[in-house]
VOGU-3710 file (C-alpha; in Angstrom, 3 decimals, decimal comma):
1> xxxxxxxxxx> 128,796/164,685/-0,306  127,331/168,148/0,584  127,529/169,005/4,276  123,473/168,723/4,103  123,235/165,715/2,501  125,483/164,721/5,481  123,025/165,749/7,863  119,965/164,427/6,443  121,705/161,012/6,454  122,672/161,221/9,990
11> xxxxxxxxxx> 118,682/162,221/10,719  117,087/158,894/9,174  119,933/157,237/10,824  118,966/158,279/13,737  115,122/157,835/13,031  115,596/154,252/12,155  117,389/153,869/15,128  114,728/155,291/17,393  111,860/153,149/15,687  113,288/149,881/16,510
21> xxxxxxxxxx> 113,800/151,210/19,695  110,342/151,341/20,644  109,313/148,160/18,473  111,495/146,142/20,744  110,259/147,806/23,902  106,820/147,279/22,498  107,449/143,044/21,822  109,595/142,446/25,308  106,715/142,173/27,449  104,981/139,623/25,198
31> xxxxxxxxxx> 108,614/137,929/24,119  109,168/137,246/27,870  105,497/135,788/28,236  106,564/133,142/25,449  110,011/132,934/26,901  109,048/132,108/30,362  108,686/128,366/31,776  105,267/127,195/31,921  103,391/126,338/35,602  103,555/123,247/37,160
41> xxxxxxxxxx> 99,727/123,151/36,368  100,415/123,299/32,365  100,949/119,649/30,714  103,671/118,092/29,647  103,546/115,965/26,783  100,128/116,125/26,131  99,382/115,429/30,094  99,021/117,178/33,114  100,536/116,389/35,774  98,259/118,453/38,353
51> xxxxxxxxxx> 94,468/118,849/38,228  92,346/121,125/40,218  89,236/119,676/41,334  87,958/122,307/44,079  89,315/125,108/46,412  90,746/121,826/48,549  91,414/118,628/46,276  93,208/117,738/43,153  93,839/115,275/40,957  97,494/113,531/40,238
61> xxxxxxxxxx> 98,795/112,065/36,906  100,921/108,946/37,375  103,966/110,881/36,171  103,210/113,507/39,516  102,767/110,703/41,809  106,364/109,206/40,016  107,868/112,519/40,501  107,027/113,505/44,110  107,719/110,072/45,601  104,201/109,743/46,763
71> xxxxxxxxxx> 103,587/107,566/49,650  100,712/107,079/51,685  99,703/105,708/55,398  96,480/103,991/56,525  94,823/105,861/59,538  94,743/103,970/62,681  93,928/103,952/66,609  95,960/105,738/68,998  98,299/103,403/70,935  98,809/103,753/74,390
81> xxxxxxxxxx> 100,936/107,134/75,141  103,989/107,184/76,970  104,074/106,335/80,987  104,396/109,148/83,056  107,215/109,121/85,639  107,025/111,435/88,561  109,560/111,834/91,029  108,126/111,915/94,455  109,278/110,278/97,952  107,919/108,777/101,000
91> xxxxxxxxxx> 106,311/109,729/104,175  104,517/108,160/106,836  101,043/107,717/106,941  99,441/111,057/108,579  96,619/108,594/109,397  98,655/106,169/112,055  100,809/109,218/112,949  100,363/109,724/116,773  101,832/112,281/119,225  101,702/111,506/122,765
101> xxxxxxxxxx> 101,385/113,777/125,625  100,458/113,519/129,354  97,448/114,228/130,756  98,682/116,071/133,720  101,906/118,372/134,052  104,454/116,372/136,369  107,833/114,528/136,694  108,659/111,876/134,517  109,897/109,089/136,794  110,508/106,432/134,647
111> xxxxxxxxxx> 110,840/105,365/131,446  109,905/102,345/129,283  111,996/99,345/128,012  112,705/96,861/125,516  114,886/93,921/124,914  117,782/93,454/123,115  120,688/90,746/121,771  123,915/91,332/123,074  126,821/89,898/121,726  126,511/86,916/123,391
121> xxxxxxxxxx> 123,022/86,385/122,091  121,388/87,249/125,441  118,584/89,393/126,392  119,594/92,640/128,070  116,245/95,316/129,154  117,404/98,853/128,183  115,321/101,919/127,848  113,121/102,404/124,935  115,105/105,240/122,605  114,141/106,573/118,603
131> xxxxxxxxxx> 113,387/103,403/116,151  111,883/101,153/118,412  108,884/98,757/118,102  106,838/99,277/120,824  102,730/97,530/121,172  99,717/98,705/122,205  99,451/99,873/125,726  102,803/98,851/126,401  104,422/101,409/129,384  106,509/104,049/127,444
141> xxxxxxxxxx> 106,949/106,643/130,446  105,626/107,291/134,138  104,974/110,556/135,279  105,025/111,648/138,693  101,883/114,035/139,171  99,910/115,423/141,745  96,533/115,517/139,720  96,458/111,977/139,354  96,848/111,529/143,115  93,997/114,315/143,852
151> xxxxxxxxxx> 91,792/112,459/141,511  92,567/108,766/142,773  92,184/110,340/146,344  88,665/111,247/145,553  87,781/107,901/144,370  89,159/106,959/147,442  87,438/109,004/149,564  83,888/108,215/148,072  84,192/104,538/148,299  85,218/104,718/152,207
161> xxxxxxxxxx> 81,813/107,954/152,104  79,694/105,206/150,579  80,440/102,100/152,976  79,896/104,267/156,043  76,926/105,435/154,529  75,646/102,514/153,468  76,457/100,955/157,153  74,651/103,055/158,598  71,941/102,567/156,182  71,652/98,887/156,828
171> xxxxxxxxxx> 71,719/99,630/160,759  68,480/101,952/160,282  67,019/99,647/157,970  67,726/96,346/160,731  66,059/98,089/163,648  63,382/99,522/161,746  60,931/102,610/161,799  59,975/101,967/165,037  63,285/102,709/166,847  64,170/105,373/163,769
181> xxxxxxxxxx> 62,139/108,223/162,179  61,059/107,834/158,606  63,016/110,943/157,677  65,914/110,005/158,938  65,982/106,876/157,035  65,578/108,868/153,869  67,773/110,962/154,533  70,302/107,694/155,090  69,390/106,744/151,485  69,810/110,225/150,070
191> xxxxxxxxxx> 73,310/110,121/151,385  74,023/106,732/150,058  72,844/107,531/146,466  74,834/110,662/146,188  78,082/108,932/147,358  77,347/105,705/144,405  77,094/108,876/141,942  80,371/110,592/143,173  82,289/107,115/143,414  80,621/106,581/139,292
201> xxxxxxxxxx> 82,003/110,043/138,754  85,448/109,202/139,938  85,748/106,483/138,126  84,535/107,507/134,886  87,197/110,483/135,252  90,140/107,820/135,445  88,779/105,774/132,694  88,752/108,550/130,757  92,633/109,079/131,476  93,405/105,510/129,982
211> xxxxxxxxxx> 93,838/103,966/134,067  93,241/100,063/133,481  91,381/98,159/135,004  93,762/97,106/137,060  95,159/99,865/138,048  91,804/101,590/138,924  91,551/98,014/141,200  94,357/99,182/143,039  93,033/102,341/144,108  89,938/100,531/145,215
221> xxxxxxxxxx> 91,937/98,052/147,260  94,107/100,687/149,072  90,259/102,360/149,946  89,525/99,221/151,408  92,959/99,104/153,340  92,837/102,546/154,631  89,129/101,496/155,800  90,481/98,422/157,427  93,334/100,640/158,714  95,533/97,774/156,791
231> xxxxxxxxxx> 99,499/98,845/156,281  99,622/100,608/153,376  101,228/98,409/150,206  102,968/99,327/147,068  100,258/100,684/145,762  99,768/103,563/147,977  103,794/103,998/147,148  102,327/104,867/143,245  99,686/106,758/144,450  100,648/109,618/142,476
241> xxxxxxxxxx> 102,431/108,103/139,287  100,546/108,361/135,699  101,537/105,654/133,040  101,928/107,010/129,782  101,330/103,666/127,065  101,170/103,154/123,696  98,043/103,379/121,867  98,884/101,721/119,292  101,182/98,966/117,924  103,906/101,179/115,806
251> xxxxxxxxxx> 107,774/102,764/115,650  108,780/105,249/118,125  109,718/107,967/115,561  110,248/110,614/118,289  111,410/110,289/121,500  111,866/113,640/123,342  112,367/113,020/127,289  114,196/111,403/129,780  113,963/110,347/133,016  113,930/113,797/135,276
261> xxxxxxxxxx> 112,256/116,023/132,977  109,511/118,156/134,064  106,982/117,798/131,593  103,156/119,848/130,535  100,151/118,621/128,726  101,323/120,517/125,548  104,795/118,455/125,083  105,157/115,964/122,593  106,380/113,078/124,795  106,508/110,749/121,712
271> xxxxxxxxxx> 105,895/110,133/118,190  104,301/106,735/117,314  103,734/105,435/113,512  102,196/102,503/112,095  105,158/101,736/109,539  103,396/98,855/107,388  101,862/101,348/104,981  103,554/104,494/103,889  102,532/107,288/101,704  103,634/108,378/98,503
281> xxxxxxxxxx> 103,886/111,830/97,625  104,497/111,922/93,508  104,331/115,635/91,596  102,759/115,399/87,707  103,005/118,595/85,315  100,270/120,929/84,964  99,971/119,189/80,850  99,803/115,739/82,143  96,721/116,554/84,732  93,530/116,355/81,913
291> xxxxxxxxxx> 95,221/112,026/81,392  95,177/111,297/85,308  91,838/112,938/86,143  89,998/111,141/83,359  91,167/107,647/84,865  88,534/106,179/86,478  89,287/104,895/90,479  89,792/101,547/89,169  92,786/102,766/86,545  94,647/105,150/89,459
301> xxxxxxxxxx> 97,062/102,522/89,795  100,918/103,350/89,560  104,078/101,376/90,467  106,630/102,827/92,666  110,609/102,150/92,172  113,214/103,395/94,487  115,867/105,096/92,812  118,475/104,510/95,363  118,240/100,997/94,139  118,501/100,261/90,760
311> xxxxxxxxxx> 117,692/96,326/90,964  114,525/97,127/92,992  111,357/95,710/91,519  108,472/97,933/91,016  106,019/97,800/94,037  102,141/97,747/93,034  100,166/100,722/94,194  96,970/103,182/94,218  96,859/106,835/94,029  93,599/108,112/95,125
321> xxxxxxxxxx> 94,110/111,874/95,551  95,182/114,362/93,482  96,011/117,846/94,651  94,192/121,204/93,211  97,004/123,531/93,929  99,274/124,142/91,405  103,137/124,676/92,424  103,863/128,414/90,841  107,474/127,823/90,531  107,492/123,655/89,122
331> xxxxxxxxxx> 104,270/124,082/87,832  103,413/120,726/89,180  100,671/119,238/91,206  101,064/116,653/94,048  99,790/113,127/93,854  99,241/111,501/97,061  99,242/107,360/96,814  99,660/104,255/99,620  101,720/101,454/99,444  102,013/98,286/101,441
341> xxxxxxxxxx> 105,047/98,238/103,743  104,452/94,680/105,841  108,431/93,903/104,879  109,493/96,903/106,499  111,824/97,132/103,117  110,629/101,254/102,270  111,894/104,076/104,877  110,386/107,444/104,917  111,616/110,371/102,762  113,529/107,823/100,160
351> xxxxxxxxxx> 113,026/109,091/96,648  111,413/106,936/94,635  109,705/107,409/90,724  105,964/106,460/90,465  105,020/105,317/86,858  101,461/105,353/85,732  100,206/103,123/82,603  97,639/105,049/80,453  95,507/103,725/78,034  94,830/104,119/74,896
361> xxxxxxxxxx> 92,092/107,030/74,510  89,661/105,238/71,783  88,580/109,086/70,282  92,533/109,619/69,306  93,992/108,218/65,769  97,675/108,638/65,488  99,909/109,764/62,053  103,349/109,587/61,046  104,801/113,532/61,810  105,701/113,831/58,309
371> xxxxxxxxxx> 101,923/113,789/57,102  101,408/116,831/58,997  101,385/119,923/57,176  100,789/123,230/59,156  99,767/126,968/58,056  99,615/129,639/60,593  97,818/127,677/64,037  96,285/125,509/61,960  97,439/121,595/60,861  96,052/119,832/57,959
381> xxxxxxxxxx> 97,156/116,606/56,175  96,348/115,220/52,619  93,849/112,789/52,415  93,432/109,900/49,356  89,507/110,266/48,368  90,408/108,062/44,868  93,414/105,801/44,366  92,477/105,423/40,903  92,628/108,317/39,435  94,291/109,564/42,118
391> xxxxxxxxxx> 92,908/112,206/44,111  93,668/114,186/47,363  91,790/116,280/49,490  93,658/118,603/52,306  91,436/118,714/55,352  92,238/120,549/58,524  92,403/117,838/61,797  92,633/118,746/65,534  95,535/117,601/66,650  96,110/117,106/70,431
401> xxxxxxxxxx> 99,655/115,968/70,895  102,835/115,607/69,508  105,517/113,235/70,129  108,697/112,544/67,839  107,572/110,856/65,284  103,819/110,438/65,809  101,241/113,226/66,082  97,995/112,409/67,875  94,690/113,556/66,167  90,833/113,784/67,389
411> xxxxxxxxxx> 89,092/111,707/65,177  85,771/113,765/66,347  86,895/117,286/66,280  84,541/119,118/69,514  83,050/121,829/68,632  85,288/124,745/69,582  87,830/122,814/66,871  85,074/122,551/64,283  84,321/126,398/64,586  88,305/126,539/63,514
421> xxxxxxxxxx> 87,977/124,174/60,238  88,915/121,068/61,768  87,357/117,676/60,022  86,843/114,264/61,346  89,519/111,648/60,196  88,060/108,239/60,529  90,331/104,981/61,073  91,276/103,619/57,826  91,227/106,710/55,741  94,883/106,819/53,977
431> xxxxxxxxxx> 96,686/110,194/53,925  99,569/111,274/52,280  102,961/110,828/54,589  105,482/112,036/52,536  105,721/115,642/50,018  102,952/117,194/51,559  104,242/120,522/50,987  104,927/120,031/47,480  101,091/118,961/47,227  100,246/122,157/49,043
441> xxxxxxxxxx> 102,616/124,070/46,987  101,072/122,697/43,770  97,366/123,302/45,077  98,250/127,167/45,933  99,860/127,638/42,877  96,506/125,833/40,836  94,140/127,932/42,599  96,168/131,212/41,854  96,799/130,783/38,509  94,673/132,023/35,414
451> xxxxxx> 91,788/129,286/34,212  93,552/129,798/31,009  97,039/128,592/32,080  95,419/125,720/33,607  95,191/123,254/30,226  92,111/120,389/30,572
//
């Protein structure tokens, strides 16, 4: 062969070559479009297994249902939620909390006493100290002062002003006008008047300072023994003395003088407490507040356990106030309660956990987690509309708490959660509860693909 016949073969060669080239670049595209798997929406066997219906429901052939395991759940009432527990502890009552101070600045000369067992079972007086039961108006301190004697003094000396006055009085009034002036007669009962509103005055002023009865008696019997110019008895020996008393029946839960001390009208003498109710101070986070505040007075009832004593049974109680200041660093909010105390059983500032029931909130309907489906910030679930054929719609719900296993889900959506898509979801509906996000899955990929992939 010629060297140009040689050449000329090599050039077809090569054109050949070059021209199924480009026919096999020219069939790929359309060889891998026959090639490729076909959609989920395309039937098998004659029958497909996914059916669009609209932009949000679809139908299922018995061989999808088969496939994805399908399983559905009947829509029902929220149950109760969970109890809250809230730590918290006791405190006494800030409204049978009472400090005691003295009336006048002095000396205190003496101080109250109770009883007590000894050993031998006998009852011994000793001074009244922190803890103790004391009763109303029982003597807790004396205190030597020399206001109380000024004031009793001027009782004193207006009942002796008033009997001479009055004396003489009488004497004008026995003889008559004729033996004394007119004026001088009412100037007798001007005198007497003034010294009944000065002896009232007096007396009012040691009333006011908690003197009994009887001891405001005793001032008026050592007027009438220094008018009789009597010997002076023990009562003119206490002339001076102020008894501080209980005002109320309670526990002495500060004691803070002794016998000796010099003492001002600004000192806490004592701190007295009615221990047969005792607060309850509980703290609830800043999420749990919208569940309290919608129970109505009648429903603010929680039961108190101490946890220093874990066979304690739960004491009944009422919360009534609930604070508006929210802790910055717990995020909590206090929770202020009462409980009865008659057996003496609860001491102040023992922890204890307050549990509050709440009930079931009739707007809520509760699903299995798994039915829950969400996309971005908002949750949707898959609900049956026909069991036969079957047919699902996905419909976005507003859900308003999760737990572990449950969701819980407005059946009314408000309106702020209607402006976001959300649907009602009625008790007794049935939604899917398991594959959900194959079904969505299967409903993006129907919508997306071409009408002519998509085989009626």
């Amino acid at each position: 062969m010629s060297a140009f016949a040689q050449i000329r073969h090599r050039l077809i060669t090569l054109i050949l070559v070059g021209g199924l080239i480009i026919a096999a670049a020219i069939a790929y595209p359309r060889l891998v479009h026959v090639l490729k798997p076909p959609p989920a929406a395309v039937h098998r066997h004659g029958s497909p297994l996914f059916k669009l219906i609209d932009d949000n429901s679809m139908q299922l052939s018995a061989e999808a249902v088969a496939s994805i395991g399908l399983k559905l759940v009947t829509v029902e009432h929220a149950p109760a939620p969970e109890p809250l527990r809230l730590p918290g502890y006791l405190l006494v009552d800030p409204n049978t909390l009472v400090p005691i101070h003295s009336r006048f600045p002095g000396q205190v000369v003496q101080l109250g006493t109770t009883e007590e067992l000894d050993g031998a079972g006998q009852r011994h007086p000793r001074p009244l100290r922190f803890g103790d039961d004391v009763k109303r108006e029982q003597l807790l301190a004396m205190v030597w002062s020399t206001d109380i004697g000024q004031k009793k003094g001027e009782l004193v000396d207006a009942l002796s002003k008033l009997k001479l006055d009055q004396t003489i009085l009488n004497n004008y009034l026995a003889v008559g006008a004729a033996a004394v002036p007119p004026r001088q007669i009412d100037e007798a009962k001007r005198n007497v008047e003034a010294d009944k509103i000065l002896v009232n005055s007096a007396l009012r002023t040691l009333k006011s300072w908690r003197l009994t009865d009887e001891e405001i008696n005793e001032v008026v019997e050592e007027a009438k023994q220094l008018r009789d110019d009597r010997q002076q008895t023990a009562a003119a020996k206490t002339w001076s003395e102020l008894p501080i008393r209980a005002p109320t029946d309670g526990v002495l839960l500060e004691k803070n003088v002794n016998v000796g001390e010099v003492v001002d009208t600004s000192d806490n003498l004592f701190k007295i407490a009615n221990l047969s109710s005792i607060q309850v101070l509980a703290y609830v986070y800043e999420e749990d507040l919208p569940a309290i505040e919608h129970l109505s007075p009648a429903q603010r009832n929680w039961k108190i356990d101490l946890k220093s004593d874990p066979n304690d049974q739960p004491r009944p109680g009422k919360f009534s106030l609930i604070g508006s200041v929210i802790d910055q660093t717990m995020r909590t909010a206090p929770i202020v309660g009462w409980l009865d105390n008659h057996d003496r059983k609860l001491r102040v500032n023992q922890f204890v956990t307050a549990t509050i029931e709440l009930p079931a909130d009739p707007a809520m309907v509760n699903l299995p987690v798994s039915a829950l489906f969400e996309e971005g910030d908002t949750a949707a679930v898959f609900v049956e509309t026909s069991a036969d054929p079957h047919q699902v719609t996905r419909r976005i719900v507003a859900v308003t708490r999760r737990g572990e296993k449950m969701v819980f889900v407005r059946a009314e959506p408000n309106a702020e959660e209607r402006k976001e898509g959300a649907l009602p979801l009625k008790v007794g509906e049935r939604v899917v509860m398991s594959g959900v996000l194959a079904l969505n899955d299967e409903l993006t990929n129907l919508k997306s693909s071409p009408d002519d992939e998509v085989e009626e």
